[in-house]
mmCIF file of the N, C-alpha and C atoms, coordinates in Angstrom:
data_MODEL
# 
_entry.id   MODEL 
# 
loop_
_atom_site.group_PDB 
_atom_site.id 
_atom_site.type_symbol 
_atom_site.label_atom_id 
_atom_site.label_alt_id 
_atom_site.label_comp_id 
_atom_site.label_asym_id 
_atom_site.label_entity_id 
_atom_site.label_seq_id 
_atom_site.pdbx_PDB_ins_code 
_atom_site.Cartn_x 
_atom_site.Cartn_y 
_atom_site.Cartn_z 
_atom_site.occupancy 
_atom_site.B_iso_or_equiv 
_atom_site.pdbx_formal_charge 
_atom_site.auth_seq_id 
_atom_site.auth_comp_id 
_atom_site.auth_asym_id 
_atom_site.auth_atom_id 
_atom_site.pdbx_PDB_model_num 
ATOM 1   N N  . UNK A 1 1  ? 92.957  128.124 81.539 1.00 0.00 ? 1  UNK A N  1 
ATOM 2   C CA . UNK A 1 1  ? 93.641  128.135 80.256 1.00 0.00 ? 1  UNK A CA 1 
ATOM 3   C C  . UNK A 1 1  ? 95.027  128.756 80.370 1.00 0.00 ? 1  UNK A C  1 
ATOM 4   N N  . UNK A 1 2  ? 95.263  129.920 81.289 1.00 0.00 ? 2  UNK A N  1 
ATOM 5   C CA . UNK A 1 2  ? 96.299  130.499 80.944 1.00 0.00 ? 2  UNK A CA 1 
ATOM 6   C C  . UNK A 1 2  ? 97.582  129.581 82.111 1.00 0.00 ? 2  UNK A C  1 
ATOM 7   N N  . UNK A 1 3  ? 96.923  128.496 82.704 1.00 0.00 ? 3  UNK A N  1 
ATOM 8   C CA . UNK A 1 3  ? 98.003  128.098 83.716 1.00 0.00 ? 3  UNK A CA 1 
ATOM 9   C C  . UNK A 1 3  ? 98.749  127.008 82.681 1.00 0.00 ? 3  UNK A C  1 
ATOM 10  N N  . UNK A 1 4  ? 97.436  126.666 81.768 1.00 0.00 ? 4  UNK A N  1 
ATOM 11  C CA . UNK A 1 4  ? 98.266  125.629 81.272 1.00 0.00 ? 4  UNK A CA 1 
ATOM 12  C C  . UNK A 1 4  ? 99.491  125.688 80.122 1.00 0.00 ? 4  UNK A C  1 
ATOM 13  N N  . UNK A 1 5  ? 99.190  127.108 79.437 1.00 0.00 ? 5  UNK A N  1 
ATOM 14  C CA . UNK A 1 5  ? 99.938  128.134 78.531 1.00 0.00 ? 5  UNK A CA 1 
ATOM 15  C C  . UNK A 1 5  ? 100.954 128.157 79.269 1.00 0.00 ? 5  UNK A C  1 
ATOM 16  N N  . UNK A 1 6  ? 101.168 128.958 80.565 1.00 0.00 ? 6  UNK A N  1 
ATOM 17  C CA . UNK A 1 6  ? 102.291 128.952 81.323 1.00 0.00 ? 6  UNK A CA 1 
ATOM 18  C C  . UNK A 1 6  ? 102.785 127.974 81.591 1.00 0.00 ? 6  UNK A C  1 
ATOM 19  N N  . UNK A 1 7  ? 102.138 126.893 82.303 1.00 0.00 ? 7  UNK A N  1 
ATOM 20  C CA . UNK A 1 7  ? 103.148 125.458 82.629 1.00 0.00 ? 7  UNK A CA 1 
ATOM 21  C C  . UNK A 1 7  ? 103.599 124.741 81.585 1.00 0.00 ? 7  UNK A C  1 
ATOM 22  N N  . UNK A 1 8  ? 103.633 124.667 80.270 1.00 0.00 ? 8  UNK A N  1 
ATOM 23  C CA . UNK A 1 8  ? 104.429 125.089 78.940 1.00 0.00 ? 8  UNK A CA 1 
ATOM 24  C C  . UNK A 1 8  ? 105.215 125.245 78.560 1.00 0.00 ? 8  UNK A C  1 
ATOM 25  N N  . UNK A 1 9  ? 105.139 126.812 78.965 1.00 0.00 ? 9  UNK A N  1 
ATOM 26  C CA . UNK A 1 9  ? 106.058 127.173 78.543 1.00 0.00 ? 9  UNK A CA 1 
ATOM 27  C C  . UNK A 1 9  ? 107.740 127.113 79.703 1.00 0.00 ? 9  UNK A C  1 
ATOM 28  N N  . UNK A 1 10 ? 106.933 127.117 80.511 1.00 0.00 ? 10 UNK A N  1 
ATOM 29  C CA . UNK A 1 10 ? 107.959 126.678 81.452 1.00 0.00 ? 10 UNK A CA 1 
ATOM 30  C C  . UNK A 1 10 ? 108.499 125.535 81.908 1.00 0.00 ? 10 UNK A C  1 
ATOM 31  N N  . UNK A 1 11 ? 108.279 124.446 81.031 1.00 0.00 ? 11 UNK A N  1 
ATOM 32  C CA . UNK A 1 11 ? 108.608 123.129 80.877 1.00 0.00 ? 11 UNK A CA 1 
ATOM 33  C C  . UNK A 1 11 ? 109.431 123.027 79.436 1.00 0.00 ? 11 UNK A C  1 
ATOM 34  N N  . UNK A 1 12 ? 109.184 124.041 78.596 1.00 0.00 ? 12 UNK A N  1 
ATOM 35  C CA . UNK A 1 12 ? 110.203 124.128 77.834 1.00 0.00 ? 12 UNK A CA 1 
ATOM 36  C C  . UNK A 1 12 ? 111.659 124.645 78.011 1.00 0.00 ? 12 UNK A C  1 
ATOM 37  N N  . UNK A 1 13 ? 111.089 125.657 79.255 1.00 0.00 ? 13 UNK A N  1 
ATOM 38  C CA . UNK A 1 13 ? 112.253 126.632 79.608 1.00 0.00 ? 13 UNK A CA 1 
ATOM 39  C C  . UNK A 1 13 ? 113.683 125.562 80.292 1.00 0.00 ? 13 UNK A C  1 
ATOM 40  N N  . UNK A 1 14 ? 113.082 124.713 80.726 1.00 0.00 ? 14 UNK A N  1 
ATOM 41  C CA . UNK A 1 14 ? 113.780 123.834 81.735 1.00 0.00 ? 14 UNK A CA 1 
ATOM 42  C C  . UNK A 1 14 ? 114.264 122.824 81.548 1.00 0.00 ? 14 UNK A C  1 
ATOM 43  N N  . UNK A 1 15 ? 113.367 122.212 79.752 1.00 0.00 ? 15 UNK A N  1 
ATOM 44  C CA . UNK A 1 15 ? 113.821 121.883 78.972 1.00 0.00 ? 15 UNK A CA 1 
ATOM 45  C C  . UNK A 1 15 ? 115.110 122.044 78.161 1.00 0.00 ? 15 UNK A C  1 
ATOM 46  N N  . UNK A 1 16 ? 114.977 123.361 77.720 1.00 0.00 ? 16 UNK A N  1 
ATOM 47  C CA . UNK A 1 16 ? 116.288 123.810 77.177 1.00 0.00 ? 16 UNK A CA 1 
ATOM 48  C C  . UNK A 1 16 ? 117.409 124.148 78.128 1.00 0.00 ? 16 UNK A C  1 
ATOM 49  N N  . UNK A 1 17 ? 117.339 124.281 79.480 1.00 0.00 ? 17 UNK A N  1 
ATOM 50  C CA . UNK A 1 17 ? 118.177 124.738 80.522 1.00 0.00 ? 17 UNK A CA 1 
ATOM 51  C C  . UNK A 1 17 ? 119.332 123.070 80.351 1.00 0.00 ? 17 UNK A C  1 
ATOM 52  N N  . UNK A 1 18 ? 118.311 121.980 80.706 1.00 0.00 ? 18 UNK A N  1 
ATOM 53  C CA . UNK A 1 18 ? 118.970 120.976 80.793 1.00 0.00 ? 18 UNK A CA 1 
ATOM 54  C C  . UNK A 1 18 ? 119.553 120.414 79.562 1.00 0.00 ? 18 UNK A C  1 
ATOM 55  N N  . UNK A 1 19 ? 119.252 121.006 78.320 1.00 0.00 ? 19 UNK A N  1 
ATOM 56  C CA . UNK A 1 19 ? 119.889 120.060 76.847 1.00 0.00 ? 19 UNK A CA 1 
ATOM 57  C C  . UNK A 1 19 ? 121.105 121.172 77.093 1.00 0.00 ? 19 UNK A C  1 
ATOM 58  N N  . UNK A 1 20 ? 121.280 122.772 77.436 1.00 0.00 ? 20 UNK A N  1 
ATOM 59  C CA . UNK A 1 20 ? 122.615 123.275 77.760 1.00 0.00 ? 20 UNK A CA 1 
ATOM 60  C C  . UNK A 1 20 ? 123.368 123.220 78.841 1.00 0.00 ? 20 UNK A C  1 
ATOM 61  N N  . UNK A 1 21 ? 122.902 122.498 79.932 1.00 0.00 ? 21 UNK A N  1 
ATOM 62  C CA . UNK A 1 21 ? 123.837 121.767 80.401 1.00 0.00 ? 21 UNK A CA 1 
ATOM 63  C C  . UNK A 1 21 ? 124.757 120.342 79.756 1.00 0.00 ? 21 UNK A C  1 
ATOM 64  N N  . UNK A 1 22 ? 124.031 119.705 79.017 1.00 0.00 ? 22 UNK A N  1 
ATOM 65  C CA . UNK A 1 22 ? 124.574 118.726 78.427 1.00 0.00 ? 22 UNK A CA 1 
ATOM 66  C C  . UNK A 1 22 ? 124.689 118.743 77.350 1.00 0.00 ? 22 UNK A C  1 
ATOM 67  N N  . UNK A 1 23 ? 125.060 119.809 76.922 1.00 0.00 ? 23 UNK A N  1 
ATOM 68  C CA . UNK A 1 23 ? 126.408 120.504 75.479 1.00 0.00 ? 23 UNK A CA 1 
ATOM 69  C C  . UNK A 1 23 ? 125.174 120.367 74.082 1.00 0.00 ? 23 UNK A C  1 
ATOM 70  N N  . UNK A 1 24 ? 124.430 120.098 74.287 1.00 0.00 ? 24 UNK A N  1 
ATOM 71  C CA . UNK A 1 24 ? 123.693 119.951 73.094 1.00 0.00 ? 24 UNK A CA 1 
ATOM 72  C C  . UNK A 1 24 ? 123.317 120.979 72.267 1.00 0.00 ? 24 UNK A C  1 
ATOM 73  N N  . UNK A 1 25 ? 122.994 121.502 71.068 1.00 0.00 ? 25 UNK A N  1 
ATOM 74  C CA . UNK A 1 25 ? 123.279 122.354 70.387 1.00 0.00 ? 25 UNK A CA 1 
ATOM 75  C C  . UNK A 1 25 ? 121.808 122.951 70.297 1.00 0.00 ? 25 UNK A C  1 
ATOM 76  N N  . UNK A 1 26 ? 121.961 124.397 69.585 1.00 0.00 ? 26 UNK A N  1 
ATOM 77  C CA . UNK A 1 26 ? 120.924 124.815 69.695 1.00 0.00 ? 26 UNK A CA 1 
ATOM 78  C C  . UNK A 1 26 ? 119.707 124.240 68.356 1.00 0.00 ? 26 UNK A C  1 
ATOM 79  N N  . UNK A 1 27 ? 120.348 123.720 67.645 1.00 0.00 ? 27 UNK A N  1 
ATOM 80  C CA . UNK A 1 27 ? 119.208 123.103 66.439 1.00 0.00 ? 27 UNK A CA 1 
ATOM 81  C C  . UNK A 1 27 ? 118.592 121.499 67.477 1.00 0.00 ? 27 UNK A C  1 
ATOM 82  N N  . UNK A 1 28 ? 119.081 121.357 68.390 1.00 0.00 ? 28 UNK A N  1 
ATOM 83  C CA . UNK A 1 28 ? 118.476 120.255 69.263 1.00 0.00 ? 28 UNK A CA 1 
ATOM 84  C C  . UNK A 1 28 ? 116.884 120.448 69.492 1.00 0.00 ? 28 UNK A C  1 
ATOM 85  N N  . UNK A 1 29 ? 116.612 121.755 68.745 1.00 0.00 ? 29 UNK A N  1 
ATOM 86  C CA . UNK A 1 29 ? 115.284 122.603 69.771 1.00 0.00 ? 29 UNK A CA 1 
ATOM 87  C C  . UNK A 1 29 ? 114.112 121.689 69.196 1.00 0.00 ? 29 UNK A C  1 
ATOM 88  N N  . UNK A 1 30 ? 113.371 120.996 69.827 1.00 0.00 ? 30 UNK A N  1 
ATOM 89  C CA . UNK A 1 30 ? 112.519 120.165 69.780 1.00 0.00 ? 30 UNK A CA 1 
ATOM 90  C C  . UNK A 1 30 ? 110.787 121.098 69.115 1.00 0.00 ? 30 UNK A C  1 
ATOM 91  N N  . UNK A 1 31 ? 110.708 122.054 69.856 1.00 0.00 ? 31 UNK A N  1 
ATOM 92  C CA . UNK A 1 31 ? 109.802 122.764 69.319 1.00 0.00 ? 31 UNK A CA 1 
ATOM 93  C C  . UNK A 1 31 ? 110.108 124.129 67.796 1.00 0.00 ? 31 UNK A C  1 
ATOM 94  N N  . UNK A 1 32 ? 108.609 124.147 67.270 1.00 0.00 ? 32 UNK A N  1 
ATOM 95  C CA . UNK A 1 32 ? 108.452 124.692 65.816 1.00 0.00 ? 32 UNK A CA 1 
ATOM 96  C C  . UNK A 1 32 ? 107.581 125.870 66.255 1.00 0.00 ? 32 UNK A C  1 
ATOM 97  N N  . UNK A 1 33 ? 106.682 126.012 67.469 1.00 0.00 ? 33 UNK A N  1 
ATOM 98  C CA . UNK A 1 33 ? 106.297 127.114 67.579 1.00 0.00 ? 33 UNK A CA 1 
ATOM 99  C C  . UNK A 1 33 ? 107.367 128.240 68.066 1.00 0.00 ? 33 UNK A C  1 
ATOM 100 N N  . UNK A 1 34 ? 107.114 129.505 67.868 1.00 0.00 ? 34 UNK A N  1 
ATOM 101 C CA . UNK A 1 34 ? 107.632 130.140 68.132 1.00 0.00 ? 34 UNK A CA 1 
ATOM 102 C C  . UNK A 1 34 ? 107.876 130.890 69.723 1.00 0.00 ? 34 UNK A C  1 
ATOM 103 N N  . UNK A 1 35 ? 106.814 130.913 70.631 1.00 0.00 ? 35 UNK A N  1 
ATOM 104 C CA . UNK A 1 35 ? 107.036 131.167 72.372 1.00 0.00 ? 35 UNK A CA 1 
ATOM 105 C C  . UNK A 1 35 ? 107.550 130.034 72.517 1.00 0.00 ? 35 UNK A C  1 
ATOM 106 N N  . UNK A 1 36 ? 107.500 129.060 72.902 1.00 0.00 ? 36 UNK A N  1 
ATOM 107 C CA . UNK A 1 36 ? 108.093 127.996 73.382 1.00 0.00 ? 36 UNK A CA 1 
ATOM 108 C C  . UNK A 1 36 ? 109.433 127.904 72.225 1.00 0.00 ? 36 UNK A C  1 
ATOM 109 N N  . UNK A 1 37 ? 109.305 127.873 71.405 1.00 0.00 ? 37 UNK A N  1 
ATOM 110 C CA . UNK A 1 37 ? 110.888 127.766 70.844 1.00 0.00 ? 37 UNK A CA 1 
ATOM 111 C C  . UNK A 1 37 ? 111.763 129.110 71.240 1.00 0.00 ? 37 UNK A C  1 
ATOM 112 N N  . UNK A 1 38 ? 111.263 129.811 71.909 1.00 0.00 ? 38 UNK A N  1 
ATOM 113 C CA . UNK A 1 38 ? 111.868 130.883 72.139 1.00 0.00 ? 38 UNK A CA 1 
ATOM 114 C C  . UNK A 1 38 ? 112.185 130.530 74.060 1.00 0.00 ? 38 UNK A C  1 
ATOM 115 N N  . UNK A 1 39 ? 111.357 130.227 74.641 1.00 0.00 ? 39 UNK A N  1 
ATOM 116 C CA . UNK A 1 39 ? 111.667 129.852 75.996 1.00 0.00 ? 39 UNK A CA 1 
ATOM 117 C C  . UNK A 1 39 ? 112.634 128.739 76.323 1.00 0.00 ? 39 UNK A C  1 
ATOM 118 N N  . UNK A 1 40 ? 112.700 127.855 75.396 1.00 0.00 ? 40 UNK A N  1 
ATOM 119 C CA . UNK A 1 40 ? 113.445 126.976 75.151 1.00 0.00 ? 40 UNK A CA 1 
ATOM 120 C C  . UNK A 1 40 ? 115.122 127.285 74.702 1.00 0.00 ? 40 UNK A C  1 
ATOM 121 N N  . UNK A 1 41 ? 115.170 127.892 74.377 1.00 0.00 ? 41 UNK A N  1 
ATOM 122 C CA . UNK A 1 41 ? 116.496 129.024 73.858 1.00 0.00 ? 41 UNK A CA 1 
ATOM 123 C C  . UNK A 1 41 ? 116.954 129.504 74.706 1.00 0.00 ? 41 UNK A C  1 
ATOM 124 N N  . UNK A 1 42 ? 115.716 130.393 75.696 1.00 0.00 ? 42 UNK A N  1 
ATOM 125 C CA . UNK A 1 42 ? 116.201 131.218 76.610 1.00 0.00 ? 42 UNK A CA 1 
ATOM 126 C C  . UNK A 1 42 ? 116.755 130.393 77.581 1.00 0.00 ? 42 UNK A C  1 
ATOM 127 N N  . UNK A 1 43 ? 116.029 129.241 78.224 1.00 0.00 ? 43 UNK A N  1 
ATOM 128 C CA . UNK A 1 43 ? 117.369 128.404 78.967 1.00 0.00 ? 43 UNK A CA 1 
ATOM 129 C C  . UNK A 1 43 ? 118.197 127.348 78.865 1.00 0.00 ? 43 UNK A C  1 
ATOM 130 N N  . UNK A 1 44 ? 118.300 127.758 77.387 1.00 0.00 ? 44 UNK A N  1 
ATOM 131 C CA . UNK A 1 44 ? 119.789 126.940 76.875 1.00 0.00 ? 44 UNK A CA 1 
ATOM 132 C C  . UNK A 1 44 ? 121.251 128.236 77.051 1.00 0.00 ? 44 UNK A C  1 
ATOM 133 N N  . UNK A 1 45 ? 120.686 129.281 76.417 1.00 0.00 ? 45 UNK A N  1 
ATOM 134 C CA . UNK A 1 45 ? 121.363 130.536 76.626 1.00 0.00 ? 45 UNK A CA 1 
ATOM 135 C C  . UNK A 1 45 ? 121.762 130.120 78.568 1.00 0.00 ? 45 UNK A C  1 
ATOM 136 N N  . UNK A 1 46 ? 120.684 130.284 79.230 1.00 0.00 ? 46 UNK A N  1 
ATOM 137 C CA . UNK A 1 46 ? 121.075 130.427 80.745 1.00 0.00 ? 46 UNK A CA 1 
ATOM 138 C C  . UNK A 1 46 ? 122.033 129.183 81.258 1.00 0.00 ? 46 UNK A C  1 
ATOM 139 N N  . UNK A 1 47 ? 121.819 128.188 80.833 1.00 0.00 ? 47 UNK A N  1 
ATOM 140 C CA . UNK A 1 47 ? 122.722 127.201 80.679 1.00 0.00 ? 47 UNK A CA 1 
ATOM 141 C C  . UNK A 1 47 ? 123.830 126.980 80.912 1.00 0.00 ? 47 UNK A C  1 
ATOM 142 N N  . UNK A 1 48 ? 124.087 127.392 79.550 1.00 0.00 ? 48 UNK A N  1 
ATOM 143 C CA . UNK A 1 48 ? 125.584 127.917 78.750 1.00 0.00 ? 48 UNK A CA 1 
ATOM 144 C C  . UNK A 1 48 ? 126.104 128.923 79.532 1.00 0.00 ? 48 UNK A C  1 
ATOM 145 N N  . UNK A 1 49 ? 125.115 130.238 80.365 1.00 0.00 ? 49 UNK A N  1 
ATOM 146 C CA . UNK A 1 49 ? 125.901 130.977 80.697 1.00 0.00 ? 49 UNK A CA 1 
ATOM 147 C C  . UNK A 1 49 ? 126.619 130.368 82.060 1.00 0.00 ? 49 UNK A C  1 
ATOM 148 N N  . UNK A 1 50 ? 125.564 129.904 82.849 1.00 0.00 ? 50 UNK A N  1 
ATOM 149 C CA . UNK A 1 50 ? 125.844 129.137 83.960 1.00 0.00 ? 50 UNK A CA 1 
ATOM 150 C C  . UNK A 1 50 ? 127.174 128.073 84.360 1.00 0.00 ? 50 UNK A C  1 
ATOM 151 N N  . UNK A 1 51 ? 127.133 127.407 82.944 1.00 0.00 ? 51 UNK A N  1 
ATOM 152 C CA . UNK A 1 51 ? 128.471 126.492 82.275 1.00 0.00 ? 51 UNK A CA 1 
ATOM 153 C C  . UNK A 1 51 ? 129.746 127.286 82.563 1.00 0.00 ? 51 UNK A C  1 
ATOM 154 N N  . UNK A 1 52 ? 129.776 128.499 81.698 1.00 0.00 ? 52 UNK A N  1 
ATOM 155 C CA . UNK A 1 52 ? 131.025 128.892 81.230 1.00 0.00 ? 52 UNK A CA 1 
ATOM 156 C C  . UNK A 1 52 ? 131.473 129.611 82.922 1.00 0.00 ? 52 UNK A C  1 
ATOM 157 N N  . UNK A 1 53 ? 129.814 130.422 83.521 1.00 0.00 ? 53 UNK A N  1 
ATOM 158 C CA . UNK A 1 53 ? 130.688 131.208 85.103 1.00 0.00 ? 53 UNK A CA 1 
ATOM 159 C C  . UNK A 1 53 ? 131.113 130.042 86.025 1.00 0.00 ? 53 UNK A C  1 
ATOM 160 N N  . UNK A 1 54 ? 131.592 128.677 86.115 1.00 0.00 ? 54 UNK A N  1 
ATOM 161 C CA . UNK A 1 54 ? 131.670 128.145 86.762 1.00 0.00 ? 54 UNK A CA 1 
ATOM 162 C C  . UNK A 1 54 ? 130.882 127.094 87.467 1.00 0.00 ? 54 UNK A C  1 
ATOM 163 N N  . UNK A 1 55 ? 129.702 127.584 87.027 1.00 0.00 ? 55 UNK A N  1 
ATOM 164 C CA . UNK A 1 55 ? 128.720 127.147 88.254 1.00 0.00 ? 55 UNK A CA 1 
ATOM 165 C C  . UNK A 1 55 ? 128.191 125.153 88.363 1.00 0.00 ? 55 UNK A C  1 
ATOM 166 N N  . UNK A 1 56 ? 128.716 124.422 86.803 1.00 0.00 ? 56 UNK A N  1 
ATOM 167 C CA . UNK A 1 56 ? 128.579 123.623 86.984 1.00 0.00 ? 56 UNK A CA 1 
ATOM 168 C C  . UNK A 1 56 ? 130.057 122.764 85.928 1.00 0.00 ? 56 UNK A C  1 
ATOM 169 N N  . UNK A 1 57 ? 130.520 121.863 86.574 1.00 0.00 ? 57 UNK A N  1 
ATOM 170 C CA . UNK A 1 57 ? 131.700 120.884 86.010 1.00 0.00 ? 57 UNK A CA 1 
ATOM 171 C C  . UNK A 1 57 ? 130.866 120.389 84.278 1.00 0.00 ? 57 UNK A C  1 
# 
């Protein structure tokens, strides 16, 4: 149970990593629960940060 909780949430995470690579906004957020709408955030945030240090054109 708890692998599948985790693989989840970490498919959201990677989720949101890739909609902030490709400028998309944060109301893009596909999920209504709250952990996963929150993991989902967190790598749009990482994203964006990734964006702005250079790290991707």
């Amino acid at each position: 149970m708890k692998r599948q909780k985790r693989d989840r949430l970490e498919r959201a995470q990677s989720q949101g990593y890739k909609a902030g690579l490709n400028g998309r906004s944060t109301e893009a957020c596909p999920y209504q629960q709250m952990d996963a709408r929150s993991y989902w955030l967190g790598g749009w945030r990482d994203a964006r940060e990734d964006k702005t240090a250079g790290l991707f054109k």
